[in-house]
SEMAR-450015 format. One record per residue (C-alpha): x, y, z. Coordinates in steps of 0.25 Angstrom, whole numbers. Layout:
N
- X Y Z
...
END
This chain:
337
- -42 495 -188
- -46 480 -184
- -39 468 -188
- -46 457 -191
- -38 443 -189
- -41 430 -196
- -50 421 -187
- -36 411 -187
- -26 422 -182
- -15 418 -174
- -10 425 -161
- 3 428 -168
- -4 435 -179
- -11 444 -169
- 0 448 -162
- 5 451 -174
- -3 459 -178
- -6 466 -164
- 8 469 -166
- 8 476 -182
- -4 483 -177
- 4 490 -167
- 18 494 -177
- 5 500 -185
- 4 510 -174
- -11 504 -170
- -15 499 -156
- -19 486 -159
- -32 478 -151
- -34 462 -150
- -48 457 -151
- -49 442 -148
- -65 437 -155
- -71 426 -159
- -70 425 -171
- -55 431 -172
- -47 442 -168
- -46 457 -173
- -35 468 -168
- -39 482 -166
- -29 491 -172
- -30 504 -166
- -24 517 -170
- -24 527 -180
- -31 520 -195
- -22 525 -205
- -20 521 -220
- -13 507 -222
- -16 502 -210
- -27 489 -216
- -14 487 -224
- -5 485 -214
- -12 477 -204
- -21 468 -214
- -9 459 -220
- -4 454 -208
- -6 438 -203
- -19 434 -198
- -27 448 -201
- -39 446 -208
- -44 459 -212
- -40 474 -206
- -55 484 -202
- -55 499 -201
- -62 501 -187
- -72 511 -191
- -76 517 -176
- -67 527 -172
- -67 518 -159
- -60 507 -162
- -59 498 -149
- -73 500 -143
- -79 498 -159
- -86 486 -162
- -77 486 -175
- -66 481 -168
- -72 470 -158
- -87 464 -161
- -88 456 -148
- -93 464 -137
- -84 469 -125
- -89 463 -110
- -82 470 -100
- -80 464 -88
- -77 471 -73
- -77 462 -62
- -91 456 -63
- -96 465 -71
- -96 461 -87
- -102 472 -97
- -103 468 -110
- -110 453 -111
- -122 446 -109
- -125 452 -96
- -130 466 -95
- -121 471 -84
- -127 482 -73
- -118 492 -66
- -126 499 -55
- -122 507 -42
- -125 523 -36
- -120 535 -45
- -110 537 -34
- -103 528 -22
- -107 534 -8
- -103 525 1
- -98 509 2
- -109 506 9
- -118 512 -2
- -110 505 -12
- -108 492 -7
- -124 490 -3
- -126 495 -17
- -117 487 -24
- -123 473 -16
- -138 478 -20
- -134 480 -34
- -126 468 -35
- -139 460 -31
- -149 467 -41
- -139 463 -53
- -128 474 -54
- -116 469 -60
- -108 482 -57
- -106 494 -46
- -105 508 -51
- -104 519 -42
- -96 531 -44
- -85 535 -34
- -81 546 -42
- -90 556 -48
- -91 565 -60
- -102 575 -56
- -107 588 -63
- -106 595 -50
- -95 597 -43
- -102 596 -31
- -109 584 -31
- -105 569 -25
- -90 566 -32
- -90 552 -27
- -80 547 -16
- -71 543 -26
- -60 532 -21
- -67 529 -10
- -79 527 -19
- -71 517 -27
- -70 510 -15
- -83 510 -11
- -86 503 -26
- -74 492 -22
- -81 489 -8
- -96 487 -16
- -88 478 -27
- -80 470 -16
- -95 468 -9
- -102 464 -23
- -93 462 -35
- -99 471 -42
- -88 478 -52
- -88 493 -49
- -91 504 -61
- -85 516 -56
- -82 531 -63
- -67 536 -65
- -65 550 -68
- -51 553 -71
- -41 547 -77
- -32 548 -64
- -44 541 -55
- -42 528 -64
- -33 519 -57
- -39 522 -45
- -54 517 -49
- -48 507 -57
- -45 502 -43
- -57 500 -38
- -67 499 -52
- -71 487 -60
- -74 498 -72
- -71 512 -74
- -83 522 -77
- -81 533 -86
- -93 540 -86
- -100 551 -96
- -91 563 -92
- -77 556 -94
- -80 549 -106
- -71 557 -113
- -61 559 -105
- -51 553 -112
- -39 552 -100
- -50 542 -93
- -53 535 -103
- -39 532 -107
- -37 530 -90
- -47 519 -90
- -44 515 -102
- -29 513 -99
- -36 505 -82
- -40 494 -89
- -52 494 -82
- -65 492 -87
- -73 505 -91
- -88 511 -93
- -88 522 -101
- -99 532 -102
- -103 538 -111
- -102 553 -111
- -114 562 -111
- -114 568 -125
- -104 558 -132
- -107 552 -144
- -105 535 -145
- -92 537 -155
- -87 547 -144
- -90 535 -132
- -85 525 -139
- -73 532 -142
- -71 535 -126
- -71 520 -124
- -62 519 -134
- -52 526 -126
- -53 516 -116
- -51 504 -124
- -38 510 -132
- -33 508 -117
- -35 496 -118
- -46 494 -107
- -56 486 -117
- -67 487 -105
- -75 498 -110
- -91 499 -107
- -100 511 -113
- -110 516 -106
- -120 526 -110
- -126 536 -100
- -133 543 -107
- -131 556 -115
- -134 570 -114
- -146 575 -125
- -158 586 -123
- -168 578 -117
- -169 580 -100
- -178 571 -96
- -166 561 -92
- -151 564 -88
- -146 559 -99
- -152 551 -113
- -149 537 -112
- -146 533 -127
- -148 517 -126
- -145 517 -143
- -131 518 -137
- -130 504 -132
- -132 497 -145
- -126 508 -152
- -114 504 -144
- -116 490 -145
- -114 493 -160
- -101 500 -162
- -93 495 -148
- -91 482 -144
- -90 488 -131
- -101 485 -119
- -112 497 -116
- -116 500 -104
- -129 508 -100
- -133 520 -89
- -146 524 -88
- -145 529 -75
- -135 542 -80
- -143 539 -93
- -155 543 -88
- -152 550 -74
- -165 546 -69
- -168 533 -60
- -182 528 -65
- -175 528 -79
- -164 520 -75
- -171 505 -76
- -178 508 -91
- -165 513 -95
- -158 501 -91
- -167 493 -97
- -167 499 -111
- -153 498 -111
- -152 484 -108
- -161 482 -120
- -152 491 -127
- -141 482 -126
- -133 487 -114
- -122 479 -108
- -122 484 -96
- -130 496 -86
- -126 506 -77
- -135 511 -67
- -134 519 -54
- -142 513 -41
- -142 518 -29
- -151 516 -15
- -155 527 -12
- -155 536 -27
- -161 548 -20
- -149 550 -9
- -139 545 -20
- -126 554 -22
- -126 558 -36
- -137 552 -47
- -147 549 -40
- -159 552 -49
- -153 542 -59
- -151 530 -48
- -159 520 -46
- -162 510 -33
- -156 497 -32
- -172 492 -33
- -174 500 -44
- -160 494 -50
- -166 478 -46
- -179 482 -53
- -171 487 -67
- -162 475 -67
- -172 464 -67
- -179 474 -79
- -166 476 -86
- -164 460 -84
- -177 457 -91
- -174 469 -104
- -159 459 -106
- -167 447 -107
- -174 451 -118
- -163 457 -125
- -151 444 -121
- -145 450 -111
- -144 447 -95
- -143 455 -83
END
């Protein structure tokens, strides 16, 4: 249910409310607007529940919330989320751009990177120190030290570091030296880690899972923001369909789509959307026209020698000559880069 209070509410009447909300049983959720304030009651709907909550002091009127996700659904908050990270911000004007390698190979690698990426317009590092790979035999990633590796490339640049947890157990740990938690496709239903990071506090990027439907996405992020951890990002990365002439079909429909039913920012991959280099930067700018907050792409120096997904990353020149396009595509829809 949403609770809608009058535009004069006082503080007391709030609390009071927070508080009925709670002997109800519901877990209640305070959203400070503009215009006025509503609380998000949050629980099991039952019968006589309008009735219990709409007489009380300062409550205008008392709304079903229709989504089965009620936290992320723009029912309950109209005004767009911005997440901030460090000198990252997703979610405003600003279309934000996380780039870095697929995985980290070395400090030196990532530091140059980082610096070179920095100076071409990146607003974030990713590179994954932990990998999910389908082979059991390929490059895992070189986990904590990894991490520290990322800390050395942000204590060089600023840039705020976008890094993959797992498990639920490796949480703490790459909360330690991560600016936001990456979920990605494989994990996004795995429940334990979405509560984990949920419970961290720590801002999060949820991919979306290969064959999941939006209701399914948006009730994984859901999971996070029950937490309590309110800095969710959705990304997608594409999904699996028939066609083979790309990794993955990159869906842009998404973005607005999303923009439409969550109030929550959406950020865009096409690297793992396409899994091909040369359609990394057209892909990149169709979502910036499509209304993305924020990309994701993988560079690296030297793709061909790269340690895992090469054939989707691009060069740091190619990475220059797609920002200043993608910079020209968010002018002409009121957007900055």
């Amino acid at each position: 249910m949403i609770v809608v209070m009058k535009s004069d509410a006082t503080s007391e009447q709030v609390d009071h409310m927070v508080k009925h909300i709670q002997e109800l049983g519901l877990k209640p959720q305070v959203i400070v607007g503009t215009q006025r304030t509503v609380i998000a009651a949050v629980g099991e709907e039952r019968v006589g529940l309008v009735e219990a909550l709409e007489p009380s002091p300062g409550v205008e009127k008392v709304l079903p919330i229709l989504a089965p996700y009620k936290r992320a659904s723009s029912e309950l908050k109209a005004d767009r989320t911005v997440v901030k990270a460090g000198g990252l911000e997703v979610g405003g004007l600003k279309v934000a751009v996380i780039a870095g390698p697929c995985s980290v190979e070395s400090e030196e690698q990532i530091v140059r990177l980082a610096r070179i990426l920095k100076q071409r317009g990146a607003t974030g590092l990713r590179g994954g120190a932990f990998k999910p790979r389908t082979s059991p035999y390929s490059f895992q990633g070189h986990k904590e030290d990894g991490l520290k590796m990322l800390a050395a490339a942000r204590a060089e640049t600023g840039l705020a570091i976008v890094t993959e947890v797992m498990a639920p157990e490796h949480v703490p740990m790459v909360s330690k030296y991560a600016d936001v938690l990456q979920i990605g496709a494989r994990n996004m239903q795995n429940y334990q880690l979405l509560q984990a990071v949920g419970d961290s506090g720590v801002p999060a990027l949820l991919k979306r899972g290969m064959s999941a439907t939006i209701d399914e996405f948006l009730l994984a992020a859901e999971y996070i923001l029950d937490r309590g951890n309110p800095g969710v990002m959705l990304c997608e990365r594409g999904i699996r369909t028939y066609e083979d002439h790309t990794r993955f079909t990159l869906p842009l429909a998404t973005v607005p789509y999303l923009h439409e039913k969550s109030h929550l920012p959406v950020v865009v991959d096409p690297s793992h959307g396409t899994g091909k280099a040369r359609l990394v930067p057209p892909m990149a700018k169709a979502a910036v026209a499509a209304g993305a907050d924020a990309l994701i792409v993988e560079v690296h120096e030297d793709p061909e020698n790269a340690a895992s997904d090469g054939s989707q990353t691009i060069t740091p020149d190619e990475f220059s000559k797609m920002m200043n396009e993608c910079r020209r595509v968010a002018e002409a829809v009121d957007r900055i880069m």
